[in-house]
N, C-alpha and C positions, 0 to 999 in steps of 0.2 A: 643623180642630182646634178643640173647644171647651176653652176652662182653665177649671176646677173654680172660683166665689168661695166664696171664704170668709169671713166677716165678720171685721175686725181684732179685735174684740175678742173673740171667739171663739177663735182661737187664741192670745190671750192667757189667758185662761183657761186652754187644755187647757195650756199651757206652766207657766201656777202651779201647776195641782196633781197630785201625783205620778200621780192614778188619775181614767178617765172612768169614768160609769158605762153601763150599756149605753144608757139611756134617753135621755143628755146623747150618747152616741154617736150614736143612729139620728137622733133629733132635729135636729142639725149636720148627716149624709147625707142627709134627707128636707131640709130647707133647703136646702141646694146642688143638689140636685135641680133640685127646684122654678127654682130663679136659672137652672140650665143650660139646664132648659128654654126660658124666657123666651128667652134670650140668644139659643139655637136660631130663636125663633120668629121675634124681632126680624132677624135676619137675612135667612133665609129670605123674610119681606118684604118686606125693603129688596134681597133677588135678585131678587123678581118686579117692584118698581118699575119697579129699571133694566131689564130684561127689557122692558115697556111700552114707557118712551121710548124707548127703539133701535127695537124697531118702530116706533113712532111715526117717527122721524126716520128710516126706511129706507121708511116708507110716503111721506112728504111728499116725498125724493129722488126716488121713483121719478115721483110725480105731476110733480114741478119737472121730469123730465127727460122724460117724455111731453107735458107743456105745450112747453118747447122743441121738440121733434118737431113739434108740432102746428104752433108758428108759423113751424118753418119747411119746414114744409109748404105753409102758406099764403101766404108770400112766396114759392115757386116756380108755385104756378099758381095766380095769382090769378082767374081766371076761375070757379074750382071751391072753392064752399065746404064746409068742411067745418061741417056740421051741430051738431055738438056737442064740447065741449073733451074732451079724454083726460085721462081720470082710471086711475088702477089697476083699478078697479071698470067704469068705461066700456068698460074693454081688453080686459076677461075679457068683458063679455057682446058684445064685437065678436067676439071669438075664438068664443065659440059661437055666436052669428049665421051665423059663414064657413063652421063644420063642417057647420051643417046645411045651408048654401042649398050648400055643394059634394058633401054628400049626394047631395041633390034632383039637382042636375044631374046625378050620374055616371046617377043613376035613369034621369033623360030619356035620356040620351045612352043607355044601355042599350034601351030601350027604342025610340029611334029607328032601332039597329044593326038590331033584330031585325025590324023592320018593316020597314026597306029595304033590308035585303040580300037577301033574299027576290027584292025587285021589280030589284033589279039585276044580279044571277046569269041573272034568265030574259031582262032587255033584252041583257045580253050574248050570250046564245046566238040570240036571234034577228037 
C-alpha cells in the first residue's frame, strides 16, 4: 500500500479557504502523483537490492558448503586429488561434463551389444 503525501502546508491552505479552484485542485493531484510515484520507485529498489544480497548470500552458502564437500572429500582419500575446488559454477559444468561422457558411453555400450551379440548367438550354436 502506497499513502498519498501531501505537503503540510498544502492542506493548510485547502483548510483556510472556503473554495479550491480547479487548477490549485489538479495541481495538488498531479503533485502527489508525482511523490507516489518516486516513493513507488524508491522501493521497488530497495526490493531488487535486497533481492541481490540474498542471492548473493545463498550463492556464497552454496559455494561454503561445496568447499566443505570438497575437503572432506579430500581428507577421505587422500591419494586422489581432486583437481579443481567446487564452486556453484564448477558444479553445473561437472554436471554437464557426466551427461555427456554418460551419453557417449550408453553410445558405446550400444553399439558394443550390437556387434557382439551377433558373434555370440552363433559361438553358442556352434
Amino acid at each position: 500500500e502506497y499513502k498519498t503525501v501531501i505537503q503540510e502546508q498544502f492542506l493548510i491552505n485547502i483548510l483556510d479557504r472556503k473554495q479550491l479552484t480547479n487548477i490549485q485542485f489538479e495541481l495538488a493531484l498531479n503533485q502527489n502523483m508525482r511523490r507516489r510515484q518516486v516513493i513507488q520507485t524508491n522501493i521497488l529498489s530497495d526490493q531488487i537490492k535486497t533481492v541481490k544480497i540474498v542471492k548473493e548470500k545463498v550463492q556464497r552458502k552454496v559455494d561454503h558448503a561445496l568447499l566443505k564437500i570438497d575437503e572432506n572429500i579430500q581428507s577421505f582419500s587422500k591419494p586422489i586429488q581432486i583437481s579443481s575446488r567446487l564452486t556453484y559454477n564448477s558444479l553445473v559444468k561437472q554436471h554437464k561434463f557426466l551427461i555427456e561422457t554418460n551419453q557417449e558411453l550408453l553410445i558405446i555400450d550400444k553399439n558394443i551389444n550390437n556387434e557382439l551379440l551377433p558373434n555370440l548367438r552363433s559361438l553358442r550354436h556352434n
